[in-house]
C-alpha positions in Angstrom: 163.7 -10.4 56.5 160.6 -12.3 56.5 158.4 -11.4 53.7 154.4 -11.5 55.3 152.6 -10.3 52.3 149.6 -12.1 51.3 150.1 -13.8 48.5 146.7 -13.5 47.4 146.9 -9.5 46.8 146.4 -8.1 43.9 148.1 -4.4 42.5 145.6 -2.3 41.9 145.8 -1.6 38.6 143.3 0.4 35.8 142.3 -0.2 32.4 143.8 2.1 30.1 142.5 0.7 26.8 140.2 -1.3 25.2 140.5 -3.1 21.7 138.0 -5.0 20.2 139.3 -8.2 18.3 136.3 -9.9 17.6 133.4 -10.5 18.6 133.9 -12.2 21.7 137.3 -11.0 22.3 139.3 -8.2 23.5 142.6 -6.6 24.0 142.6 -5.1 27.9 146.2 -2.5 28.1 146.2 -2.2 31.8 148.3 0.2 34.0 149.1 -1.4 37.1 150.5 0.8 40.4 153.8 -0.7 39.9 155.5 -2.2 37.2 155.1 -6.3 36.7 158.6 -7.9 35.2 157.1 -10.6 33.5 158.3 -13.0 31.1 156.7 -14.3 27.7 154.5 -17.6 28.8 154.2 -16.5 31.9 150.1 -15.7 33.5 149.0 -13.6 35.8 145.8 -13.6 37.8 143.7 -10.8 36.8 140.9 -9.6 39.3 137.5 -8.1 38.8 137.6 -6.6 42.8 135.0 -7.8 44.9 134.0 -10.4 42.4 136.5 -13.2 41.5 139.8 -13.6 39.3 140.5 -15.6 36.1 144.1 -16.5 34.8 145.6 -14.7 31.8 148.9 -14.9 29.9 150.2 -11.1 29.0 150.0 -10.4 25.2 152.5 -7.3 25.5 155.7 -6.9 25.4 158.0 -8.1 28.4 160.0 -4.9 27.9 157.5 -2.9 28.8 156.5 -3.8 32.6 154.2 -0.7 33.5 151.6 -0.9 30.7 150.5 -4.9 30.2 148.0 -6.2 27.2 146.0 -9.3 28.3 143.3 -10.5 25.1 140.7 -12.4 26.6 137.5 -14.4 25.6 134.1 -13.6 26.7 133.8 -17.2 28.5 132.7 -17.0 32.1 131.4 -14.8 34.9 134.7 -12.6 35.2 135.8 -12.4 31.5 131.7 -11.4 30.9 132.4 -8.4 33.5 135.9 -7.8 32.1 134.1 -7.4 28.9 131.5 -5.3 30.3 134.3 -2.5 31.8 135.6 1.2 30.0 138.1 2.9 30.3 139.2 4.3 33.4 137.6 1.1 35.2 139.4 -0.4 38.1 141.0 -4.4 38.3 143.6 -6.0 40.1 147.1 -8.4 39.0 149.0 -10.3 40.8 151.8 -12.4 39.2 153.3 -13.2 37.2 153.7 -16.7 38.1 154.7 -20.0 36.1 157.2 -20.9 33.8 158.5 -18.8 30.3 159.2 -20.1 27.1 163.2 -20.9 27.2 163.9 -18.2 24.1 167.8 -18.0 24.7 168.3 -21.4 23.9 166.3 -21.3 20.9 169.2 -18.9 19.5 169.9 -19.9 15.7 167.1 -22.5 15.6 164.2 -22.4 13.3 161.3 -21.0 15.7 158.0 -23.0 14.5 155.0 -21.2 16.2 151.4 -22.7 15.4 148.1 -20.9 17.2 144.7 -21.3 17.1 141.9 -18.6 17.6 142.7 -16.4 21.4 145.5 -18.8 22.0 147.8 -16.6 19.8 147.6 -14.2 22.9 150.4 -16.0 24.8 151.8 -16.2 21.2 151.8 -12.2 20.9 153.9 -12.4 23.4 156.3 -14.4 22.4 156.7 -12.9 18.7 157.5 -9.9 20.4 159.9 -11.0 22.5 161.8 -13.0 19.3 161.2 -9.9 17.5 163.0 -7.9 20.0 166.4 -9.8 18.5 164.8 -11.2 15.2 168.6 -11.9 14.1 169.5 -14.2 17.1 166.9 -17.0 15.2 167.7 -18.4 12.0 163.8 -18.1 10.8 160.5 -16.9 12.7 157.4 -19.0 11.2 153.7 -18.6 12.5 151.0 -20.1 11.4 147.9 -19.6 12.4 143.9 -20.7 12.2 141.1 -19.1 13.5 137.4 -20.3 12.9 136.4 -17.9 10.3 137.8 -14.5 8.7 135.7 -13.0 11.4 137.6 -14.3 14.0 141.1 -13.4 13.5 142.6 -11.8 16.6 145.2 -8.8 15.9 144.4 -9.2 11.9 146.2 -5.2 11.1 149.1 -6.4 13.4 149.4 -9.7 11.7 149.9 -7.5 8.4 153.2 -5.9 10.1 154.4 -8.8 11.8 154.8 -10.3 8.1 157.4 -7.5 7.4 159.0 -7.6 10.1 162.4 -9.4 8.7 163.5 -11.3 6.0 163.4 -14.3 8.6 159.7 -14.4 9.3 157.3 -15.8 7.9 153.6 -16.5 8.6 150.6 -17.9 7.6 146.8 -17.7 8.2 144.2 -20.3 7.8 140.4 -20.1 8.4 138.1 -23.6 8.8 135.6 -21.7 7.0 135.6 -19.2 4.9 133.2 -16.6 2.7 133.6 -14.1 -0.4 135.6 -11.7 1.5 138.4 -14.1 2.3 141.2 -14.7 0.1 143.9 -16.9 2.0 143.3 -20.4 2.9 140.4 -22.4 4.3 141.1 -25.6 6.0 142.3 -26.9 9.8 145.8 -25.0 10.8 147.1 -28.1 10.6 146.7 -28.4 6.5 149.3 -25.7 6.3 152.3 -27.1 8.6 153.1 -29.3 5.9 155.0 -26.8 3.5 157.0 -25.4 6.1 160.5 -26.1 5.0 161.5 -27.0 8.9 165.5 -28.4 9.2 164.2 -30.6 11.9 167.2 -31.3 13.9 167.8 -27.2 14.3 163.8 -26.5 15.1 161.8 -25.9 17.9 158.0 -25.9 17.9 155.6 -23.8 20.5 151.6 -24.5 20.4 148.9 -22.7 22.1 145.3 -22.6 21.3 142.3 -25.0 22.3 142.7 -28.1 23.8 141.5 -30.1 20.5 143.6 -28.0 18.4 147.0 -28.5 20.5 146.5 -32.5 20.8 146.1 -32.7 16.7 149.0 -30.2 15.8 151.1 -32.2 18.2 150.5 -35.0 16.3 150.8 -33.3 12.8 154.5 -32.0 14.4 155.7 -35.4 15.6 154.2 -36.7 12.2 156.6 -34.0 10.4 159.5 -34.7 12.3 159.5 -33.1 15.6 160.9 -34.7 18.6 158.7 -34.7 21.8 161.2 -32.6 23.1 161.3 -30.3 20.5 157.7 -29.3 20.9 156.6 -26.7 23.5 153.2 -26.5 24.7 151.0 -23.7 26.5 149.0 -25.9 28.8 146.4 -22.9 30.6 144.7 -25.4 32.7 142.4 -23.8 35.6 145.1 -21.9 37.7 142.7 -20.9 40.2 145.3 -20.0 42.6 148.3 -19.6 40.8 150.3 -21.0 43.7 150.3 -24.8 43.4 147.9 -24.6 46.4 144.4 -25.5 45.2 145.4 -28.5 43.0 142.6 -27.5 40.1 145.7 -27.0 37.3 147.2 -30.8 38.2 148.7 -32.6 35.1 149.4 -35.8 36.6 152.2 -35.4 38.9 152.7 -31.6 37.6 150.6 -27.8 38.6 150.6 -26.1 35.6 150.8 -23.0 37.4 154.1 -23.6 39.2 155.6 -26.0 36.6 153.9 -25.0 33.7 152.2 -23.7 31.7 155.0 -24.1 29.2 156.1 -27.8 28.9 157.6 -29.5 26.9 155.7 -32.7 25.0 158.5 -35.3 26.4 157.2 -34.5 30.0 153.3 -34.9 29.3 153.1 -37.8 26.5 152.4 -40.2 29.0 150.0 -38.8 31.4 146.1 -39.6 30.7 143.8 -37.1 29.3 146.2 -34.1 28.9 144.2 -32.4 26.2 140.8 -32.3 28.8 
């Protein structure tokens, strides 16, 4: 049977929640019509209706498919709507599209997560999805930077997610920081270095802003990381979400049909990849 859907419609879906994170920041839980199977590091297109769309990774669960979390930065014209909605207010999704992060080959590996201010979103994601079978990974490390105290994203759920197992471990940095904070203030990337990483059973993932991806990458590789070893969540401008409008290209790649999860091996080469 031919399937003549348009591609380009959305589920209409409602917002059932609001968290603020910070300032500039909020968690959205959305109910759609239908469930939405999705997988951790895959987007969807959210939709203010009659307006425009922006492209979001889920920050939920992947086993729950009929209530989705998507965190998102007051940035633009849609995200500055999305920010101005309640409760009760109406969107669209359609999705999800793009690649996940491969987690059943990461079984018995050393899982090396490193975010940076709203890009531990995706990242949410992904802890939950290790955390659904925290045994399958020999250890669960995040570390994490945000710009100040201020500006940590999920900072009571960060809390739990240190107790989660004996297996995990995180770490929080801030670039600058005041009387109230007690942890440690420097560049996420002065706290990589006491990891205690067997390289050749390790995988890295890296998601935040563009700066902040290109210099970890570089801290990794500087650690011991092979380019193939490091994952990256490249959420270039998936207007479409369909490979169609060519605005996500990376070189001979669409991050939204073969991303946005690559691996460094693939992208090294190709100019300006952290634009």
């Amino acid at each position: 049977m031919i399937d003549c859907r348009n591609p380009y419609s959305f589920i209409e879906s409602e917002i059932l929640n609001i968290t603020t994170e910070t300032s500039n920041i909020k968690t959205f839980t959305l109910k759609p019509r239908e469930a939405i199977p999705f997988k951790a590091g895959q987007f969807m297109e959210v939709s203010v209706p009659g307006v425009g769309e922006a492209p979001f990774t889920p920050s939920s669960n992947h086993k729950i498919a009929d209530e989705l979390d998507f965190t998102i930065m007051n940035a633009g014209r849609v995200t500055k709507l999305l920010h101005e909605m309640e409760k009760g207010s109406p969107v669209g999704l359609r999705g999800p599209y793009g690649t996940a992060y491969p987690i059943t080959e990461w079984k018995s590996k050393e899982v090396f997560i490193v975010g940076g201010g709203v890009g531990l979103a995706p990242l949410r994601a992904l802890l939950y999805a290790l955390f659904n079978n925290v045994g399958d990974y020999k250890k669960i490390v995040l570390k994490y930077g945000a710009r100040t105290s201020k500006d940590i994203v999920y900072i009571n759920e960060i809390e739990t997610w240190k107790r989660r197992a004996a297996n995990v471990d995180v770490g929080i940095t801030v670039d600058v920081g005041d009387e109230s904070w007690k942890g440690n203030v420097g560049l996420v990337t002065t706290v990589l270095k006491d990891s205690g990483i067997d390289m050749d059973n390790a995988v890295s993932i890296v998601c935040g802003p563009p700066i902040m991806m290109k210099f970890v990458t570089f801290k990794l590789l500087d650690l011991g990381f092979k380019d193939n070893q490091i994952y990256l969540s490249m959420e270039k401008n998936m207007s479409c979400g369909l490979g169609k409008c060519g605005h996500c290209r990376i070189g001979p790649f669409y991050a939204c049909k073969d991303g946005p999860v690559f691996t460094y091996d693939k992208l090294k080469d190709l100019p300006n990849i952290w634009d």
